[in-house]
C-alpha positions as CSV (number, residue, x, y, z in Angstrom):
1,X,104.3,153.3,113.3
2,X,103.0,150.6,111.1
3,X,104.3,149.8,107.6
4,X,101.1,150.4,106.0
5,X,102.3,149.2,102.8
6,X,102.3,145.8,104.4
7,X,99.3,145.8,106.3
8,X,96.6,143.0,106.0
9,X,93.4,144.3,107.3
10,X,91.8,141.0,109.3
11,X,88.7,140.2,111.5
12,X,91.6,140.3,114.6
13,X,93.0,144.1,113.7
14,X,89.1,145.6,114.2
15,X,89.3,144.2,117.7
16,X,91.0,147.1,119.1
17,X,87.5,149.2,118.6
18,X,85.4,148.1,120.6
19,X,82.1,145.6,120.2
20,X,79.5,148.6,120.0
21,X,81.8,150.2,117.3
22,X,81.3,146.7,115.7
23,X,78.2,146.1,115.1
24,X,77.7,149.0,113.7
25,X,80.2,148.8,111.0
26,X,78.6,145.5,110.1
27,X,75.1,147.6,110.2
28,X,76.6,150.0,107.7
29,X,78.3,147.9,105.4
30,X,75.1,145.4,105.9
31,X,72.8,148.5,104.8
32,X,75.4,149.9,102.3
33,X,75.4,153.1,104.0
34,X,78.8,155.0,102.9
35,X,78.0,158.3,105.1
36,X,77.7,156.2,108.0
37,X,80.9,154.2,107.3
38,X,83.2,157.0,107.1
39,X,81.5,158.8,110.1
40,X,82.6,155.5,111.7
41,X,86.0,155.3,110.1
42,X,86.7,158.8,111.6
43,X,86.3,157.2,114.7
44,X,89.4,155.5,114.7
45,X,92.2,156.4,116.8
46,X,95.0,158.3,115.0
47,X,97.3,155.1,116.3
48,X,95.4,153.0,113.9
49,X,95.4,154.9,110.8
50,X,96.8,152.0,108.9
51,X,93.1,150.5,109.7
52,X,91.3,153.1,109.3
53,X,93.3,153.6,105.1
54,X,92.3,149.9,104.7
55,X,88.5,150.6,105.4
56,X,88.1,153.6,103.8
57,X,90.1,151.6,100.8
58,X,87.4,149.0,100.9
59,X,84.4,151.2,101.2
60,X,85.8,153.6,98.7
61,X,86.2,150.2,96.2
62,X,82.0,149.5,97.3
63,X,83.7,146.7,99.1
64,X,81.1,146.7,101.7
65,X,80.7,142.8,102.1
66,X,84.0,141.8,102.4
67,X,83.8,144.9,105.3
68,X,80.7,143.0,106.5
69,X,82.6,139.9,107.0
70,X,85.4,141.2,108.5
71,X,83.6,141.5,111.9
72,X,83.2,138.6,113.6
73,X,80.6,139.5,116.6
């Protein structure tokens, strides 16, 4: 298990989703939709909760562009 405590969300951790689940992200946090983001954000594999806390950290914050430009494709 991660130490979450230590974990730096970067553009390179999302790549374990894959390039579908991407885009839209970057749609939602582009359209400011929160609904949509979490939807998304339950997506993620229990084996990346430490991902999925940062996100829902950042969108719970309104810190949809720095989500935005996070993804890279």
């Amino acid at each position: 298990m991660k130490d979450v405590s230590s974990f730096q969300l970067t553009s390179k951790s999302l790549l374990v989703m894959p390039n579908s689940w991407l885009q839209e992200l970057k749609q939602a946090a582009g359209e400011l939709d929160e609904s949509s983001l979490e939807e998304l954000i339950m997506q993620i594999p229990d084996e990346y909760s430490h991902i999925a806390n940062s996100l829902t950290n950042l969108a719970d914050n309104f810190e949809f562009k720095q989500i935005f430009e996070l993804i890279t494709i």
